[in-house]
Structure formats: structure tokens, C-alpha cells
N, CA, C and O atoms as a GROMACS GRO file, in nm:
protein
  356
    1UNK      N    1   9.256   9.298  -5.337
    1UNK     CA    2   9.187   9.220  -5.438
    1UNK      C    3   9.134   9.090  -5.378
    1UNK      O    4   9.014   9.068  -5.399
    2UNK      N    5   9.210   8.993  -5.302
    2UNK     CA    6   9.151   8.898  -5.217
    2UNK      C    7   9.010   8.954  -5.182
    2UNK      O    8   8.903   8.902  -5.215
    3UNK      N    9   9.026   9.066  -5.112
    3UNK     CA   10   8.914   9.072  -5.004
    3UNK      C   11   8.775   9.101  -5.134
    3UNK      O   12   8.656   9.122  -5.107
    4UNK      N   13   8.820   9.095  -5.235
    4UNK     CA   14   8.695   9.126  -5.365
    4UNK      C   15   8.620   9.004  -5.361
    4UNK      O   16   8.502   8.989  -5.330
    5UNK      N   17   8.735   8.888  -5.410
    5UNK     CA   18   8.726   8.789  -5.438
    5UNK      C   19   8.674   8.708  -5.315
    5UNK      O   20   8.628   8.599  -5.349
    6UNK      N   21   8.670   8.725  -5.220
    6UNK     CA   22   8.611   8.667  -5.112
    6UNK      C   23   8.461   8.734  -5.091
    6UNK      O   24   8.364   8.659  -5.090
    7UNK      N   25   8.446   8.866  -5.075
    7UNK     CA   26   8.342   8.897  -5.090
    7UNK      C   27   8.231   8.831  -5.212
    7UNK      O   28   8.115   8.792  -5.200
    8UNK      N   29   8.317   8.836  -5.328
    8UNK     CA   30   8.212   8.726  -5.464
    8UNK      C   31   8.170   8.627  -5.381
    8UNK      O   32   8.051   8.607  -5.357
    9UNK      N   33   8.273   8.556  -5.329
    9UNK     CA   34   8.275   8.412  -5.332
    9UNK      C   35   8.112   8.372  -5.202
    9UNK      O   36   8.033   8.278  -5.211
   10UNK      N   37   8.115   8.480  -5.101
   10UNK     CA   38   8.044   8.449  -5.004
   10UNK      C   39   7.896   8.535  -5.063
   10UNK      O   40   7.809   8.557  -4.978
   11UNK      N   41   7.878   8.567  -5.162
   11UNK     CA   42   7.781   8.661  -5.243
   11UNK      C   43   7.707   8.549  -5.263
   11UNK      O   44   7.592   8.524  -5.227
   12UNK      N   45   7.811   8.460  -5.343
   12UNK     CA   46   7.763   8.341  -5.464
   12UNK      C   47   7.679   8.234  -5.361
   12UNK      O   48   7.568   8.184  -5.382
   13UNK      N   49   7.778   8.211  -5.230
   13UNK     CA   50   7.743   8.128  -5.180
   13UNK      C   51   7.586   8.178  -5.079
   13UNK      O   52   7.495   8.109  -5.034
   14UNK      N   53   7.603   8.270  -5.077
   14UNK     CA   54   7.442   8.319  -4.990
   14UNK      C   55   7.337   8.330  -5.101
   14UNK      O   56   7.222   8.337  -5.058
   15UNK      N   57   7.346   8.332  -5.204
   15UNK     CA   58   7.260   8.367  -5.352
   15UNK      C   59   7.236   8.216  -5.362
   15UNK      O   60   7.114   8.211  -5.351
   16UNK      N   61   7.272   8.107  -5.374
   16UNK     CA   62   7.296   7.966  -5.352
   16UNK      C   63   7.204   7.918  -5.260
   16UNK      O   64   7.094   7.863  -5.269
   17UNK      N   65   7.272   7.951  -5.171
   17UNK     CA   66   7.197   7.911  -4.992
   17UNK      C   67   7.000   7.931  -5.062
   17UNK      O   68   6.907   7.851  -5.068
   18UNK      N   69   7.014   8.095  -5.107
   18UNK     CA   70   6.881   8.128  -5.084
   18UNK      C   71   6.826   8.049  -5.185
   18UNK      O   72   6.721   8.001  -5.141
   19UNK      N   73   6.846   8.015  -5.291
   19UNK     CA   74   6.815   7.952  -5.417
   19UNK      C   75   6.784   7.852  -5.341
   19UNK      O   76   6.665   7.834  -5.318
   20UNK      N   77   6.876   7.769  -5.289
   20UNK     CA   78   6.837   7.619  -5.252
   20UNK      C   79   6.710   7.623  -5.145
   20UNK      O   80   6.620   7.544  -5.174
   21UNK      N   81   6.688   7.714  -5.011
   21UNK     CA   82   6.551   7.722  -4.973
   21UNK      C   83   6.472   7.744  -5.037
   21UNK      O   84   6.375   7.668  -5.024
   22UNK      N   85   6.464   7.815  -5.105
   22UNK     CA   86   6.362   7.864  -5.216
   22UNK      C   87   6.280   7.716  -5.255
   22UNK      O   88   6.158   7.700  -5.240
   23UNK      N   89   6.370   7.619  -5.304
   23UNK     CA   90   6.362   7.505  -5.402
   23UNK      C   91   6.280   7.428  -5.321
   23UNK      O   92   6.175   7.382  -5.366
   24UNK      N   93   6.328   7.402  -5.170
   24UNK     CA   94   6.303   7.333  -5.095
   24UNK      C   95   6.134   7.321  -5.075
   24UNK      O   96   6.045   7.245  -5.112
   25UNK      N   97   6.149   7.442  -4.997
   25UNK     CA   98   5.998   7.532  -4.989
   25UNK      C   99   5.906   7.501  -5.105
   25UNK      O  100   5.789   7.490  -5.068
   26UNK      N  101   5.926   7.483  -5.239
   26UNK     CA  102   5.855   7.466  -5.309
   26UNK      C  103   5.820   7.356  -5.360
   26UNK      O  104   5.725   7.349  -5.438
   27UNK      N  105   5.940   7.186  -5.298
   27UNK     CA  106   5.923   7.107  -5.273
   27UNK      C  107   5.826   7.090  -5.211
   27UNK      O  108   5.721   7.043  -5.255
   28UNK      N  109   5.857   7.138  -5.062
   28UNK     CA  110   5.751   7.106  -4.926
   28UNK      C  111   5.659   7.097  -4.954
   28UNK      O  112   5.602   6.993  -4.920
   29UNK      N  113   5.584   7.196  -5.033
   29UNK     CA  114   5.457   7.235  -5.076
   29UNK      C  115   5.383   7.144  -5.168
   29UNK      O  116   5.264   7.114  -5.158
   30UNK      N  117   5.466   7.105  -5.256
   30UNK     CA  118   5.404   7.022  -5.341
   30UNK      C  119   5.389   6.908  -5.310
   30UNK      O  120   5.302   6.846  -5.371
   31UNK      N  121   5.458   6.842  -5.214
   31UNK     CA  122   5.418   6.709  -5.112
   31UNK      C  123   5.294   6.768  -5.037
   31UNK      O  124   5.180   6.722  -5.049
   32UNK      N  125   5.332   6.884  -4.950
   32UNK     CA  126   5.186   6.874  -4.922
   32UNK      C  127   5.073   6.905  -4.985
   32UNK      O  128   4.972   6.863  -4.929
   33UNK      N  129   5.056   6.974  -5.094
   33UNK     CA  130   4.944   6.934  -5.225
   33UNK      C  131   4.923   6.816  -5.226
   33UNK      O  132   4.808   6.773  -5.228
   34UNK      N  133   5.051   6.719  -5.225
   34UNK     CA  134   4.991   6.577  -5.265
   34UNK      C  135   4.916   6.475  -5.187
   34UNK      O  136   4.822   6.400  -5.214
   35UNK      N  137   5.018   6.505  -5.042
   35UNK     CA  138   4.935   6.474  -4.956
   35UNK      C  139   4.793   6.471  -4.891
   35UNK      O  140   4.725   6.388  -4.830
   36UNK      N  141   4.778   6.614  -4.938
   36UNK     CA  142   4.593   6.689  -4.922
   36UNK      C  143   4.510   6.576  -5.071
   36UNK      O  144   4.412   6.512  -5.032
   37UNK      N  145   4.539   6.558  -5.194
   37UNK     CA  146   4.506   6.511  -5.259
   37UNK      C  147   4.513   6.368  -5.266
   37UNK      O  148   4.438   6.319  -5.350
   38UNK      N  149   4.568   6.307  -5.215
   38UNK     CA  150   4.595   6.170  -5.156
   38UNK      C  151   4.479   6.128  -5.062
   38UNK      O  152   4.406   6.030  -5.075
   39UNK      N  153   4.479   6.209  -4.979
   39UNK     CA  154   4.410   6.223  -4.814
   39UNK      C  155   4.265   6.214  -4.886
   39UNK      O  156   4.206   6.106  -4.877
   40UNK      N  157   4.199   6.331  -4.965
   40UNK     CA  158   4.066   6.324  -5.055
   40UNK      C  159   3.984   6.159  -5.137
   40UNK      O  160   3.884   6.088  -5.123
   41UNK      N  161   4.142   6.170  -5.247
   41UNK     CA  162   4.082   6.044  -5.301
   41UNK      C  163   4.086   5.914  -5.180
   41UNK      O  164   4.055   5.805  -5.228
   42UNK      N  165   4.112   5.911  -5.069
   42UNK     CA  166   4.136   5.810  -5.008
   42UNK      C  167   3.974   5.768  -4.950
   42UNK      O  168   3.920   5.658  -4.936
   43UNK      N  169   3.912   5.955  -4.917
   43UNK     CA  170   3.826   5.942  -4.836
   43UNK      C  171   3.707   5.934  -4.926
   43UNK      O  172   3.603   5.883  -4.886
   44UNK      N  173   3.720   5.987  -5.061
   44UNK     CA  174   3.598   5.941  -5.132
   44UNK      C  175   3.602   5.802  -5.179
   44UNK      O  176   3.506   5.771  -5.248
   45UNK      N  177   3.691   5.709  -5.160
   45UNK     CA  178   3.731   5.603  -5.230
   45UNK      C  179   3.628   5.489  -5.112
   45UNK      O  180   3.566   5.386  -5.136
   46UNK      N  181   3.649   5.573  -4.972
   46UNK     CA  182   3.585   5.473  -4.831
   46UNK      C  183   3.474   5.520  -4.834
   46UNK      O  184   3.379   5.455  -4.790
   47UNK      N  185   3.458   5.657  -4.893
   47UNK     CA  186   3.309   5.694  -4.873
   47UNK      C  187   3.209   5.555  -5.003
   47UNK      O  188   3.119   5.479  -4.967
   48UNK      N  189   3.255   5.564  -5.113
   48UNK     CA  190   3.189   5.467  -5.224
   48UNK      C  191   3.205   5.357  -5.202
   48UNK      O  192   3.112   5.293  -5.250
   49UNK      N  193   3.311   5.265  -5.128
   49UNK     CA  194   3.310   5.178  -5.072
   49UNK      C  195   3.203   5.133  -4.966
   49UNK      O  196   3.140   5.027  -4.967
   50UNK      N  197   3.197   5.226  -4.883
   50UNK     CA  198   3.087   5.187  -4.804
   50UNK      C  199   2.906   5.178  -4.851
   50UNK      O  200   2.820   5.096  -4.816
   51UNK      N  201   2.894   5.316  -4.956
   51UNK     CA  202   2.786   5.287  -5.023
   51UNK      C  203   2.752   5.179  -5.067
   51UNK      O  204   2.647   5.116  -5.055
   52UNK      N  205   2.914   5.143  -5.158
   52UNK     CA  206   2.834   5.054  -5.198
   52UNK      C  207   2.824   4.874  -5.122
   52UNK      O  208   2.803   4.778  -5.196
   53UNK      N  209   2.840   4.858  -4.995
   53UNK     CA  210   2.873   4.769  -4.931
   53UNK      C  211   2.696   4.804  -4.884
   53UNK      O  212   2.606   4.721  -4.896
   54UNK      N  213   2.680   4.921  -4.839
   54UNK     CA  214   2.499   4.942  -4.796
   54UNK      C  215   2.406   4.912  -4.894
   54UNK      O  216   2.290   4.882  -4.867
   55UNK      N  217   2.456   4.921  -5.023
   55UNK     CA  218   2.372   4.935  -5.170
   55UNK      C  219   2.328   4.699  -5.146
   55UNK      O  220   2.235   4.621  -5.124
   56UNK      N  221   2.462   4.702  -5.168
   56UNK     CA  222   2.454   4.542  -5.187
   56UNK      C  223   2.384   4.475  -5.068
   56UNK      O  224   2.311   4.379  -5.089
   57UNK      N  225   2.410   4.539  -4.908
   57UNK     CA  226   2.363   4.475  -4.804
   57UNK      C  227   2.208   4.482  -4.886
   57UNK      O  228   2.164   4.382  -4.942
   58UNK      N  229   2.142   4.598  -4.887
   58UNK     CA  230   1.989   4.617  -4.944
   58UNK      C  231   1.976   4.507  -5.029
   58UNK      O  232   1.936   4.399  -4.986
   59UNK      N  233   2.006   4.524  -5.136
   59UNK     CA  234   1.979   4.442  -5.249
   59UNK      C  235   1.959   4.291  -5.177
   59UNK      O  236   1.850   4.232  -5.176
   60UNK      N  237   2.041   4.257  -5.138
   60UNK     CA  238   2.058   4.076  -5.078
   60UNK      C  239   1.979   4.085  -4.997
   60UNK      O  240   1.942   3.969  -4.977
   61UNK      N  241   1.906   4.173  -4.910
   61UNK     CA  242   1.791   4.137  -4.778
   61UNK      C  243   1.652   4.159  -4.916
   61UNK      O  244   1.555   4.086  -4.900
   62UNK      N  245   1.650   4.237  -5.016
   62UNK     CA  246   1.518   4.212  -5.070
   62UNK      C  247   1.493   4.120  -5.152
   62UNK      O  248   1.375   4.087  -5.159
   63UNK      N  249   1.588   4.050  -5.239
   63UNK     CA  250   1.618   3.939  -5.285
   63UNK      C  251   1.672   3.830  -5.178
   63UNK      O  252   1.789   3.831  -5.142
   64UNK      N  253   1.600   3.758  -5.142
   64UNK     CA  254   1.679   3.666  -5.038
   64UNK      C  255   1.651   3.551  -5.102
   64UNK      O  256   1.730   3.461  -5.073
   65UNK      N  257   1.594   3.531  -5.155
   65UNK     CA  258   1.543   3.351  -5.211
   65UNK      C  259   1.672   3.355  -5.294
   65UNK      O  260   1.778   3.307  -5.252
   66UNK      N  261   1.657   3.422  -5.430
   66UNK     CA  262   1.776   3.416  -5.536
   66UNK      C  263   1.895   3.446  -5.452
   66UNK      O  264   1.993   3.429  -5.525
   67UNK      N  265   1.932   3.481  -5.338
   67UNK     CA  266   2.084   3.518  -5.278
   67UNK      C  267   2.054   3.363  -5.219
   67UNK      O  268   2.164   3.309  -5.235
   68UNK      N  269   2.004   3.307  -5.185
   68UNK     CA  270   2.019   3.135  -5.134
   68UNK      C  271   2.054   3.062  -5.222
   68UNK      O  272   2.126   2.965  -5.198
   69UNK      N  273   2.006   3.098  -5.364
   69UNK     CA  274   1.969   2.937  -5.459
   69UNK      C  275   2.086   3.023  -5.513
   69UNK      O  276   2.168   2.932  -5.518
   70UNK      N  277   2.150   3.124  -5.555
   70UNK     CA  278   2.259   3.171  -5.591
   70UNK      C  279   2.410   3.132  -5.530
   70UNK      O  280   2.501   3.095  -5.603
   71UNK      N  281   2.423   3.143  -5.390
   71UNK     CA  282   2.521   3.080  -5.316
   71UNK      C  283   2.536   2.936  -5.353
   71UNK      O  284   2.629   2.880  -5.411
   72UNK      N  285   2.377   2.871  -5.286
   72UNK     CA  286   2.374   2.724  -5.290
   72UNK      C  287   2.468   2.651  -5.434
   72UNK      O  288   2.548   2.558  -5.429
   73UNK      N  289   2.412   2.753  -5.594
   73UNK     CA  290   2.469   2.727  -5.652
   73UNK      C  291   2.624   2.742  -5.686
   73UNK      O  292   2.682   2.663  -5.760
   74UNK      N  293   2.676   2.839  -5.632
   74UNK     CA  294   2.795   2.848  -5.635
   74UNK      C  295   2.857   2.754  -5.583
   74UNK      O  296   2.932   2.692  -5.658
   75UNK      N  297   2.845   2.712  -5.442
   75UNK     CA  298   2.860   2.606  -5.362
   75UNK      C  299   2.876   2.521  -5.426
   75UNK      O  300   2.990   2.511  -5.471
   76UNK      N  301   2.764   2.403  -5.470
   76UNK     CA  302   2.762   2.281  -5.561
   76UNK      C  303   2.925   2.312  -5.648
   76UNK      O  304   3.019   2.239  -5.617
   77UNK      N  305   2.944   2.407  -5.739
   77UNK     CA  306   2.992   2.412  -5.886
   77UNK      C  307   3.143   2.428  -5.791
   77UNK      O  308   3.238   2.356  -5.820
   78UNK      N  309   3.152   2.516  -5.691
   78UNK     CA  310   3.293   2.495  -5.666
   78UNK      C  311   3.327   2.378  -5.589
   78UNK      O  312   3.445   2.343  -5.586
   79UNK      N  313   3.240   2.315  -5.529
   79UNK     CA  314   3.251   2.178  -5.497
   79UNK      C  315   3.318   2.077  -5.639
   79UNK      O  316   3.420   2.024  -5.682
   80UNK      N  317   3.209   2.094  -5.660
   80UNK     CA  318   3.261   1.966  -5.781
   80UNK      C  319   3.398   2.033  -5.851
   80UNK      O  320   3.496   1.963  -5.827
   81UNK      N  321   3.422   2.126  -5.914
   81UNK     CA  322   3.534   2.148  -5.927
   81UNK      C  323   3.666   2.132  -5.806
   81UNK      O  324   3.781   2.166  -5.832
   82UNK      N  325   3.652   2.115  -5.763
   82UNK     CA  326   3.745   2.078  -5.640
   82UNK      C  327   3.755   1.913  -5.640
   82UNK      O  328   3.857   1.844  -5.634
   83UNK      N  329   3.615   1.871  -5.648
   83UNK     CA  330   3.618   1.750  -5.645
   83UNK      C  331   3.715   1.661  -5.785
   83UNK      O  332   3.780   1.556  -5.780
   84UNK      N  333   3.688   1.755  -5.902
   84UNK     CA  334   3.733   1.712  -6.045
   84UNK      C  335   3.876   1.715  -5.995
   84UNK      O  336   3.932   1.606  -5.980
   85UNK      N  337   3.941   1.826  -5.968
   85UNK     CA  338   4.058   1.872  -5.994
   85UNK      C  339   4.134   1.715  -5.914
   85UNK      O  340   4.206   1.624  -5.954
   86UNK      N  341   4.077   1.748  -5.802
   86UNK     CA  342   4.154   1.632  -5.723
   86UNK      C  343   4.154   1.481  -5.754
   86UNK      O  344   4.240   1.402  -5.715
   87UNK      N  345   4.068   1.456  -5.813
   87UNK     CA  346   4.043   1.345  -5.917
   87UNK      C  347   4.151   1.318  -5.990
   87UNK      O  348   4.219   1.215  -5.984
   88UNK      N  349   4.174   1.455  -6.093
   88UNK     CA  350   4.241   1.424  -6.183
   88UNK      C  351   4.417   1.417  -6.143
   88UNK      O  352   4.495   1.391  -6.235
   89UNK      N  353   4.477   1.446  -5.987
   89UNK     CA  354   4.555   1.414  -5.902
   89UNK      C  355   4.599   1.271  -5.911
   89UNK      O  356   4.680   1.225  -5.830
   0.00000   0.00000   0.00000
């Protein structure tokens, strides 16, 4: 009768074993799904990034007067705010 009960016992434990690769494996997989999908949005994310870094370069070389008096103005306004703040120091 032992030798029954030992036989279960190493049944259970190989039925186990296989269960737990099983699990694993289907882990693995789904990291690497995620990974592949990770990897995608990363590269369409640099691909639109760069568009739009070419989109804006364009824009600012055909508008160049308003990209001057635009800066210039920024310039002035964060000036003086800098200037206020420290004032009020």
C-alpha cells in the first residue's frame, strides 16, 4: 500500500511540475507580447516625434519674421517677470 501511496504522491507531484511550466510558458509569452507592443508604440511615438520636430522646423524657416518678433516677445515678458518677481524680494 505504501508503494500506492507513493506512486500518487509522485503522480501529483509531476501533474504539478507540468502545470507549473505550462503557467510559466504562458507567462513568457505574454511579456513577450508586451514587449513586441511596447517596442511598436515606442517606435511610432519617435517616428511622430520626429515629424513633428520636421513639421515645426518648416513652419519657423517660412515664417521667420513672426518666429523673431515672437521670441523677441517672449524674451521682453519673461524678462520683466523675472525682473518683477525679484523686486518684489
Amino acid at each position: 500500500m505504501s508503494q500506492t501511496v507513493m506512486e500518487r504522491t509522485a503522480d501529483n507531484i509531476a501533474e504539478s511540475a507540468h502545470q507549473a511550466s505550462r503557467a510559466t510558458g504562458a507567462i513568457a509569452d505574454a511579456i513577450e507580447d508586451g514587449v513586441g507592443v511596447v517596442r511598436h508604440a515606442a517606435k511610432q511615438s519617435c517616428d511622430a516625434g520626429e515629424e513633428f520636430l520636421n513639421e515645426t522646423t518648416h513652419r519657423l524657416h517660412r515664417h521667420l519674421a513672426l518666429t523673431v518678433v515672437t521670441t523677441f516677445a517672449a524674451g521682453i515678458t519673461a524678462g520683466a517677470f523675472i525682473g518683477w518677481f525679484m523686486k518684489q524680494r
